[in-house]
N, C-alpha and C positions, 0 to 999 in steps of 0.2 A: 781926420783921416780921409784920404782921398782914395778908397778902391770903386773898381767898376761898377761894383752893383748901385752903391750912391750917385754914382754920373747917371747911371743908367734911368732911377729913378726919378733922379731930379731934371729928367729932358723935360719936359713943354707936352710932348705927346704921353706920356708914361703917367704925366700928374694929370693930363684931363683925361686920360683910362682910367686911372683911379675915381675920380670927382663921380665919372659917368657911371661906374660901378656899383659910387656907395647911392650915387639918385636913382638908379636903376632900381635894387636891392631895398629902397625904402621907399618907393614909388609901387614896385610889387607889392611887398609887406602889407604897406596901408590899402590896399587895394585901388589906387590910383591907376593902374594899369595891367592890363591883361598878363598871362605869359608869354604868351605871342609876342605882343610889344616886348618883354624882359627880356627877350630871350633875344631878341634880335639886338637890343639896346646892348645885354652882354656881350654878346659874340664881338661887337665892334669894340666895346672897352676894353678887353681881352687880347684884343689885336693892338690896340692902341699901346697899350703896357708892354708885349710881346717885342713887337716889331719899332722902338721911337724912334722917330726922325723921318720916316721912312715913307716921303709925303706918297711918293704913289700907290702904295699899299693902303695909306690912310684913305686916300680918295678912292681907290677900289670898295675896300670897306664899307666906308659912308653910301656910296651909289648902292652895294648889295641891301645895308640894312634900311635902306629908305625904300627900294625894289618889296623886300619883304614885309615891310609897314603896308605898301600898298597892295598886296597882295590878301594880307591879312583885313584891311579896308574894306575891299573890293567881296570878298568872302561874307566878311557880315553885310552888309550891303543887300546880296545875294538872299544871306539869311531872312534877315527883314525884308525882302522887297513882298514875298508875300503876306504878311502878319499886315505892313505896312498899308496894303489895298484893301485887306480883310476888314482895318478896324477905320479908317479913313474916315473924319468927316466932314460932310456932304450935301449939298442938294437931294435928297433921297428920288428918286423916281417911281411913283407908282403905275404897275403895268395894267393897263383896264385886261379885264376879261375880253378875249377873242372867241365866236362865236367857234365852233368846228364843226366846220361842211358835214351833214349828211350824207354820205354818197346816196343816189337814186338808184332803187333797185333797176339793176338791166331790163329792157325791155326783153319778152320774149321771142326767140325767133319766126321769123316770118315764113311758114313751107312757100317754095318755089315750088315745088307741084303735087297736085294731089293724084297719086294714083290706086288704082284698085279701091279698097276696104278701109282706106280713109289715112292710110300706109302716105309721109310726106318724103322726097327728097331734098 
């Protein structure tokens, strides 16, 4: 039986939206990858099945979900960079003790003149 839906499915892009769908979906599951990653990995398998044959939409696709793979990258990256320098290890540096200046108490002022009753200006 030759109707559309079976051409449809049996295109080239349609059978690797599927393929991507079910390693997507058991890549999640087993916890091999985020939902981050799933979800972008879906969105494009989706389109793949949706849209076959339909190279520049594939190619749109592909550039968005690789765009959002590195965005999601870049985020954790972000995440750990500080955890990253927190637990780092290292040459440790020890800082000696620094002495700290006493200030000198101010001298007293000196009277410029003595008048009268012992009265300074």
């Amino acid at each position: 039986m030759d109707s559309k839906i079976t051409n449809w499915l049996s295109t080239s892009t349609s059978g690797q939206g599927v393929s991507l769908l079910l390693v997507t979906a058991t890549g999640y599951l087993n916890g091999a990858i985020t939902w981050q990653a799933a979800v972008a990995s879906a969105a494009g398998a989706l389109a793949l099945i949706a849209f076959p044959q339909n190279q520049k939409l594939v190619e749109v696709v592909q550039t968005t979900t690789l765009d959002v793979e590195k965005v999601v990258d870049a985020y954790r990256l972000g995440l750990g960079h500080g955890q990253s320098l927190s637990t780092a290890v290292g040459p440790q540096v020890q800082l000696a003790a620094m002495p700290v200046p006493i200030p000198a108490p101010a001298p007293a002022p000196t009277p410029v003149a003595t008048v009268g009753h012992g009265a300074t200006l």
